[in-house]
N, C-alpha and C positions, 0 to 999 in steps of 0.2 A: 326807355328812350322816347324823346316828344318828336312825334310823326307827325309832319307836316303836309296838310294840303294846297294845292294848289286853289286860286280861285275863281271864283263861280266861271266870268269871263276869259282866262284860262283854260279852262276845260271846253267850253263852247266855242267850234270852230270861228273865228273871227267872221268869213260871209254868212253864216248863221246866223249872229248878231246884227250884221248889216240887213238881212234880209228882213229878221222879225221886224226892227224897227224902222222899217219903209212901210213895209206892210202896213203896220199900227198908223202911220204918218197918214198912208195913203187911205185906207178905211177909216178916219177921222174925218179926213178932207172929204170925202165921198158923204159922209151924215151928215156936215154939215152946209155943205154947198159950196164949199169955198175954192172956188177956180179965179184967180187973178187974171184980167186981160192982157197979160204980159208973155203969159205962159205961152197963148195958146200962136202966139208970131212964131214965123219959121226961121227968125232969128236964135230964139230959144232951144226950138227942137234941133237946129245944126251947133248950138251950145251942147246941149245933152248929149248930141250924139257924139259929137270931138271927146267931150270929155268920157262917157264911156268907152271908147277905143283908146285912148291913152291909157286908162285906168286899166283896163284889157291888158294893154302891153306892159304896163309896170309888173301886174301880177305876174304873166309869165314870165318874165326877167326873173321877177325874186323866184317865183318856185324851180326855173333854171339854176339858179345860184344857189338855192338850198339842194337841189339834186348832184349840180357837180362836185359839191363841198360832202356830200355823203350824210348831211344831215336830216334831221325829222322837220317836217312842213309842221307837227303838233305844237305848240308853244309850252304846254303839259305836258310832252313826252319827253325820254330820256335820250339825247344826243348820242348817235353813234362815235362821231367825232367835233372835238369841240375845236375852234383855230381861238391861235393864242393871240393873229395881231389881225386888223381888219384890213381886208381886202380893197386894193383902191389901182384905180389904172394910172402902168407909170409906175409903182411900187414890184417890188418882191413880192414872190406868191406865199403866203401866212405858212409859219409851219402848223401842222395840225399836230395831235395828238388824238395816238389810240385808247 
């Protein structure tokens, strides 16, 4: 039987991947000097910061909604329970299966 793998990015927690490639982003930027004078206004940094508490709050939503659905936060893991219709406010609640 042909056993299939998942991949690469699949297996590597998604903020994992987000992190390495800040990292990499941000130690390039750092060799080579490059800060834009755009950045450094407190316009930008109340940008960054709005958008990292949004970002914040989406995450926890979804991992709320993968924990009340009883499923894996893995993307490579095996689903305890799979829903057969998508979840939407205002609609019936999905039937699931075990």
């Amino acid at each position: 039987m042909d056993e299939r793998r998942a991949p690469l990015f699949a297996i590597i927690p998604p903020p994992v991947v987000y992190a390495a490639t800040f990292l990499v982003g941000w130690g390039v930027s750092l060799l080579l000097g490059w800060s834009p004078v755009w950045i450094e206004t407190p316009a930008a940094r109340w940008a960054g910061l709005a958008l990292l508490i949004i970002g914040l709050a989406l995450a926890a939503a979804a991992g709320g909604l993968f924990a009340s659905r009883r499923t894996t936060f893995n993307p490579a893991g095996h689903p305890r329970r799979l829903l057969k219709a998508a979840s939407m406010p205002g609609r019936a609640t999905p039937c699931m299966s075990d």
